[in-house]
C-alpha positions as CSV (number, residue, x, y, z in Angstrom):
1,X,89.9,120.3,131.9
2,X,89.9,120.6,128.4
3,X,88.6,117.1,126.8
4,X,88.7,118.3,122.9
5,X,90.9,114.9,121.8
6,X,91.7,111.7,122.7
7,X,93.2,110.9,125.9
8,X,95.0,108.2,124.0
9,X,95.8,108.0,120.3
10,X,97.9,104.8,119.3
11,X,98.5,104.2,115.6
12,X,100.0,100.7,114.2
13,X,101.0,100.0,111.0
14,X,99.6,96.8,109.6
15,X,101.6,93.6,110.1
16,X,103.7,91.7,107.1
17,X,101.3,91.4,103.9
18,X,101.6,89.7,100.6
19,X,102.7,92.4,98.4
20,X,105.2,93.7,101.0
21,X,106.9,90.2,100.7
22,X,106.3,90.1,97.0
23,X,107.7,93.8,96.4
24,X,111.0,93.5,98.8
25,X,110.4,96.9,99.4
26,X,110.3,98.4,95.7
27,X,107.9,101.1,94.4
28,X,107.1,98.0,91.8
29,X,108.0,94.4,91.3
30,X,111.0,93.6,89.9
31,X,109.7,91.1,87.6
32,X,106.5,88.9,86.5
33,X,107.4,85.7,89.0
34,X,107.6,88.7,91.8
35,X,104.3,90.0,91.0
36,X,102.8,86.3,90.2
37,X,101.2,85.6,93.5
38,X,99.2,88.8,93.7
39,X,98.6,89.6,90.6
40,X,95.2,91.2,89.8
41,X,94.2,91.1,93.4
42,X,92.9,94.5,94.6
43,X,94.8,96.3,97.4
44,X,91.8,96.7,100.2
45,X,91.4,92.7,99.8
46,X,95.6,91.6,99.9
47,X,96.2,89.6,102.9
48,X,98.8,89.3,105.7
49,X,101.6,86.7,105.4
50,X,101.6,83.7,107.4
51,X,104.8,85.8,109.4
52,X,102.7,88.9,109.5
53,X,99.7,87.0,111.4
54,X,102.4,86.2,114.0
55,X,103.7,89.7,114.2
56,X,100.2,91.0,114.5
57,X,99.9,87.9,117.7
58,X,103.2,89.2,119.0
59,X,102.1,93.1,118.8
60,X,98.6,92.5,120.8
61,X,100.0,91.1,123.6
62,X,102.6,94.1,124.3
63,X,99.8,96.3,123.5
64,X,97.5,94.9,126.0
65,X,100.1,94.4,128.6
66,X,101.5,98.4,127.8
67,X,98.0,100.1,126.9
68,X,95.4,98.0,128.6
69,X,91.8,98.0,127.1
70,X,91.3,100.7,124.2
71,X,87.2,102.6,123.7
72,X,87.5,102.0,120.0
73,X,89.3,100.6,117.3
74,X,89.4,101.6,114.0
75,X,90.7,99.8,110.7
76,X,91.2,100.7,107.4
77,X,88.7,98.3,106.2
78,X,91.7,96.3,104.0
79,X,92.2,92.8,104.6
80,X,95.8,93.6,105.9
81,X,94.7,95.8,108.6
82,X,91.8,93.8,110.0
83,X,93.6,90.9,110.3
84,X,95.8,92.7,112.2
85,X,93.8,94.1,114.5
86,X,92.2,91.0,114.8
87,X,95.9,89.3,115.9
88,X,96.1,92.2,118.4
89,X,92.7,92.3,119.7
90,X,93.2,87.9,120.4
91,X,95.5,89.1,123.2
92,X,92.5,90.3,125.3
93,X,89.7,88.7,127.1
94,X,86.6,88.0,125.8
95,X,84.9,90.9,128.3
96,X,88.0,93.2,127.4
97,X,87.4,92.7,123.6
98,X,83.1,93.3,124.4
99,X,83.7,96.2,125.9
100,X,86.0,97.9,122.4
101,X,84.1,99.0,119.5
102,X,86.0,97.8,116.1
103,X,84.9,99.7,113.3
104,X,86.7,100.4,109.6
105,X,86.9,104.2,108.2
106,X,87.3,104.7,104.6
107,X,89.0,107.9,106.0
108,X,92.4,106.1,107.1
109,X,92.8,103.7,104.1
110,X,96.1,103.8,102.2
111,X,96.6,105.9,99.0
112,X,95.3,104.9,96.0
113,X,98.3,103.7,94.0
114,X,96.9,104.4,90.6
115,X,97.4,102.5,87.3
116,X,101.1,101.4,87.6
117,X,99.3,99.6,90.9
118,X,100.5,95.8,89.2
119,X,103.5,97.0,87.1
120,X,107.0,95.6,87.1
121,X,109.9,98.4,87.2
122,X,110.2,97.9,83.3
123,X,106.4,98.4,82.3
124,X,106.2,101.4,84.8
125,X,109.0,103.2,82.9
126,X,108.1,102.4,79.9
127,X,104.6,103.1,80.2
128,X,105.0,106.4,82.1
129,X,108.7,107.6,81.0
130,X,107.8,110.7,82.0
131,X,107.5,110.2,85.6
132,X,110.5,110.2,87.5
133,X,111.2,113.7,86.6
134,X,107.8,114.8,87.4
135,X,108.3,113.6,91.1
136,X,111.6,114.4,91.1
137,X,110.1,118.4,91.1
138,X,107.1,118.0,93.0
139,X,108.3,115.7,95.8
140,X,106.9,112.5,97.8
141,X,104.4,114.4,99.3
142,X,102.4,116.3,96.6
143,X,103.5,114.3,93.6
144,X,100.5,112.3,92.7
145,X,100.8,108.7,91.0
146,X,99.2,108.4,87.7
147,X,95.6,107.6,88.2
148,X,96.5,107.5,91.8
149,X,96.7,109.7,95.1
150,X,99.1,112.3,96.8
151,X,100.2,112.3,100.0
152,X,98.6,115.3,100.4
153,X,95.2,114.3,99.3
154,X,95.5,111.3,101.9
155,X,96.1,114.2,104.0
156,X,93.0,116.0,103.6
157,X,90.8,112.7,104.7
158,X,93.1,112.2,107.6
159,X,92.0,115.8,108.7
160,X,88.6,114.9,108.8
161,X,88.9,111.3,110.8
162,X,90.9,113.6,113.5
163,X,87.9,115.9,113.4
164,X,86.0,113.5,114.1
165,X,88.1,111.3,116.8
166,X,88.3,115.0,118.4
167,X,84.3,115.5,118.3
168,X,83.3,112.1,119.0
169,X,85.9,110.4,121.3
170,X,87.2,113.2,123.2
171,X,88.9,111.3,126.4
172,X,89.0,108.1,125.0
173,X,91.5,105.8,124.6
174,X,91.9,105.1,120.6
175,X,93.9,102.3,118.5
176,X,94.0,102.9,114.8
177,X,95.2,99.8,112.2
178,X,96.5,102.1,109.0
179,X,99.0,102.1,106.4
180,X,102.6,103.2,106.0
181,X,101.2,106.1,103.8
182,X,98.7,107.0,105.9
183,X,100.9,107.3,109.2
184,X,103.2,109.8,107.5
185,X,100.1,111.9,107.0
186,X,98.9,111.5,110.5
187,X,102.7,112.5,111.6
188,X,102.4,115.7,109.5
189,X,99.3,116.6,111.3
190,X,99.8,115.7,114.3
191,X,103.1,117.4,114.7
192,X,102.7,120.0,112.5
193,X,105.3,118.8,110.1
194,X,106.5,121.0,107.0
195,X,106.1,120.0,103.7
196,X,109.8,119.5,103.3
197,X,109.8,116.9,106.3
198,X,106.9,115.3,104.9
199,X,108.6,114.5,101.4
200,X,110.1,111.3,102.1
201,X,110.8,109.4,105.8
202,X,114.0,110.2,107.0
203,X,116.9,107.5,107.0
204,X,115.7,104.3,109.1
205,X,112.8,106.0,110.3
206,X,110.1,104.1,107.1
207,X,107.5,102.5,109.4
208,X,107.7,98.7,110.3
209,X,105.4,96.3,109.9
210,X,103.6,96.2,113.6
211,X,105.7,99.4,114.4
212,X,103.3,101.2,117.5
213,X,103.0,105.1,117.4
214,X,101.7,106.8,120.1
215,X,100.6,110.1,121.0
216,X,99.4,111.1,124.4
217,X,97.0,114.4,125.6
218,X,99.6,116.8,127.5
219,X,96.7,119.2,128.2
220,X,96.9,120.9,124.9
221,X,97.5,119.1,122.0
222,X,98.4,115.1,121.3
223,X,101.8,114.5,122.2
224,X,104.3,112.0,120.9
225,X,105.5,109.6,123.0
226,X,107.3,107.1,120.7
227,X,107.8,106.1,117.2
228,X,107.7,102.9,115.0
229,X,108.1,100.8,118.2
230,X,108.6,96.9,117.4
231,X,107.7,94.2,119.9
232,X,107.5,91.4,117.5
233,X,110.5,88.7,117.0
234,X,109.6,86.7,113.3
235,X,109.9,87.9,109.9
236,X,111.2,91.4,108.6
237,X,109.7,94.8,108.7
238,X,109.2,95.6,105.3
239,X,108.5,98.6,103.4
240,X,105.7,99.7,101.2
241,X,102.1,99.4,101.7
């Protein structure tokens, strides 16, 4: 039998955090009073929302009651996705929780957003008027922020965490805690997406807040099973990081 992957991969986006209620779902914030309560705080250390702990609450205990008890658990190491997993891992026992290793990888972390990180819409286009054409050619996927990342270098260091899920925890059963970003670049792995279907989430498919992923081992490869599943009830699955 070949045991060169996970039995189990499932992948959850991280629950409701302050800038996603502060950006509505904009690449920047519309104004100063939008930005004004998280302003000059960095992005690994931004917290969840009061209704994003509760999604994160909500999330555990239909991923205990689908999933069971996971081997390992891996985080971002950001504030947003360890809370998270910390709502979802309160769901288990005390000797189900003992028996899952929790550990943060630098390797799944969002992309940098670069210099325009704490801009409004105005500042960004006027400090970078050059911009929108510029992604306009290369796309959503290689275009890289200024100062900041590409999709495709997220990619890169999402090839080696699967490298080393594959050497390391071959047969195990694996929850991740990422970023909206960061999923798309697991998808394109994963499923061997082209760079075309990489450039942008199709129509209603932008990850949720709490949305569970999951991709079984059919023998030969991981396998989707489902996408962007939602089992919580309060707040509103908003988009951006």
């Amino acid at each position: 039998m070949d045991t060169s992957r996970p039995a189990l991969l499932v992948l959850v986006r991280h629950a409701e955090s302050a800038r996603n209620q502060a950006k509505k779902g904009s690449v920047y914030f519309a104004d100063t009073a939008a930005r004004q309560v998280v302003r000059g705080v960095p992005d690994h250390l931004i917290d969840l929302t009061a209704d994003g702990h509760k999604q994160a609450e909500q999330t555990g205990h239909a991923i205990r009651e689908r999933f069971g008890a996971f081997d390992h658990v891996f985080t971002s190491g950001y504030a947003r996705t360890e809370q998270t997993a910390e709502g979802i891992l309160a769901a288990y026992t005390t000797a189900e929780r003992a028996g899952m290793h929790v550990k943060a990888d630098l390797f799944i972390r969002e992309r940098d957003p670069g210099f325009a990180y704490d801009m409004t819409t105005a500042e960004a286009e006027a400090a970078f008027p050059w911009l929108n054409e510029y992604w306009q050619t290369f796309g959503g996927f290689m275009a890289r922020p200024p100062g900041g990342e590409s999709l495709a270098d997220v990619t890169g260091r999402v090839h080696t965490f699967l490298n080393t899920l594959a050497r390391d925890h071959a047969g195990q059963k694996i929850l991740i805690v990422t970023h909206g970003g960061t999923l798309r670049c697991f998808r394109f792995l994963l499923e061997g997406w082209t760079y075309a279907q990489a450039q942008k989430w199709p129509r209603g498919q932008t990850p949720a807040n709490c949305g569970i992923t999951t991709y079984s081992d059919n023998g030969s490869r991981l396998e989707l099973v489902d996408y962007n599943r939602v089992y919580w009830t309060v707040g509103s699955a908003a988009d951006g990081i």
